[in-house]
N, C-alpha and C positions, 0 to 999 in steps of 0.2 A: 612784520611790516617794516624791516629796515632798521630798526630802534625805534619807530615809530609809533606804537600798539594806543597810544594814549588818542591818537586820532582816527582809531576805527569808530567809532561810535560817531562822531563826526559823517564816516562817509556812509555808512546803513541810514543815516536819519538823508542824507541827501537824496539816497537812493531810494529809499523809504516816501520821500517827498515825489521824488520824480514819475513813481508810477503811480500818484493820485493822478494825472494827467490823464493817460489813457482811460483809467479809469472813470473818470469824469464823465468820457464819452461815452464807454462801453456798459455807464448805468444809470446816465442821462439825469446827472446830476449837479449842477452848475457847482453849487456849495465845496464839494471836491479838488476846484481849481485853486478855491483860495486854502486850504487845508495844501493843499501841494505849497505854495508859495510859502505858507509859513514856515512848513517844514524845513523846504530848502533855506530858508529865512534862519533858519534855528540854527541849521547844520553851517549857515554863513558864520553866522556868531560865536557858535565855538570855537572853528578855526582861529576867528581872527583872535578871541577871549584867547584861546591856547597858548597861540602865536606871541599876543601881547604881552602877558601876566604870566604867574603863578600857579594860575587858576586852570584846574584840571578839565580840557574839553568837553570830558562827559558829563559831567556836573551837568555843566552848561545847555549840552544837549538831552540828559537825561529829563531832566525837569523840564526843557521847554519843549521838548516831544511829547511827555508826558500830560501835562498840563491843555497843551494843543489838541491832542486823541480825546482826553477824556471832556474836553468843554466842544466838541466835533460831537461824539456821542449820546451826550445832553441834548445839546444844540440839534440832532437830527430827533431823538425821542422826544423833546418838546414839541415838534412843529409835524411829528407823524398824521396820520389821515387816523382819525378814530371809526374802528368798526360800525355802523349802526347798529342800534341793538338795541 
């Protein structure tokens, strides 16, 4: 990536972010938009984090993707439809 390699992880979490969108639609789940925006939100902040400091963009995006997916995955098995039974 040019000398670049330290901002791939950076662009997979944008990219990563950008198809909760479609997705949203295609499984009629509004909650998905804001999981997009965060993502993209994350992959902002590493950039700029990168850009700014010292501080390694993945770091940055690693954990705040991470952190995002897994409180998204709670956050949908919390509020599931419980089988009757």
């Amino acid at each position: 990536m040019l000398g670049r390699s330290a901002y791939a992880p950076v662009l997979v979490c944008a990219v990563v972010g950008a198809h909760f969108f479609p997705l949203a639609l295609l499984l009629r789940d509004p909650r998905l938009w804001l999981l997009g925006v965060a993502m993209c939100l994350v992959a902002l902040a590493g950039l700029v984090t990168g850009l700014a400091s010292a501080v390694v963009p993945g770091l940055v995006v690693g954990v705040g993707a991470g952190l995002l997916l897994w409180a998204y995955a709670v956050w949908t098995l919390a509020t599931a439809p419980r089988p009757a039974g």
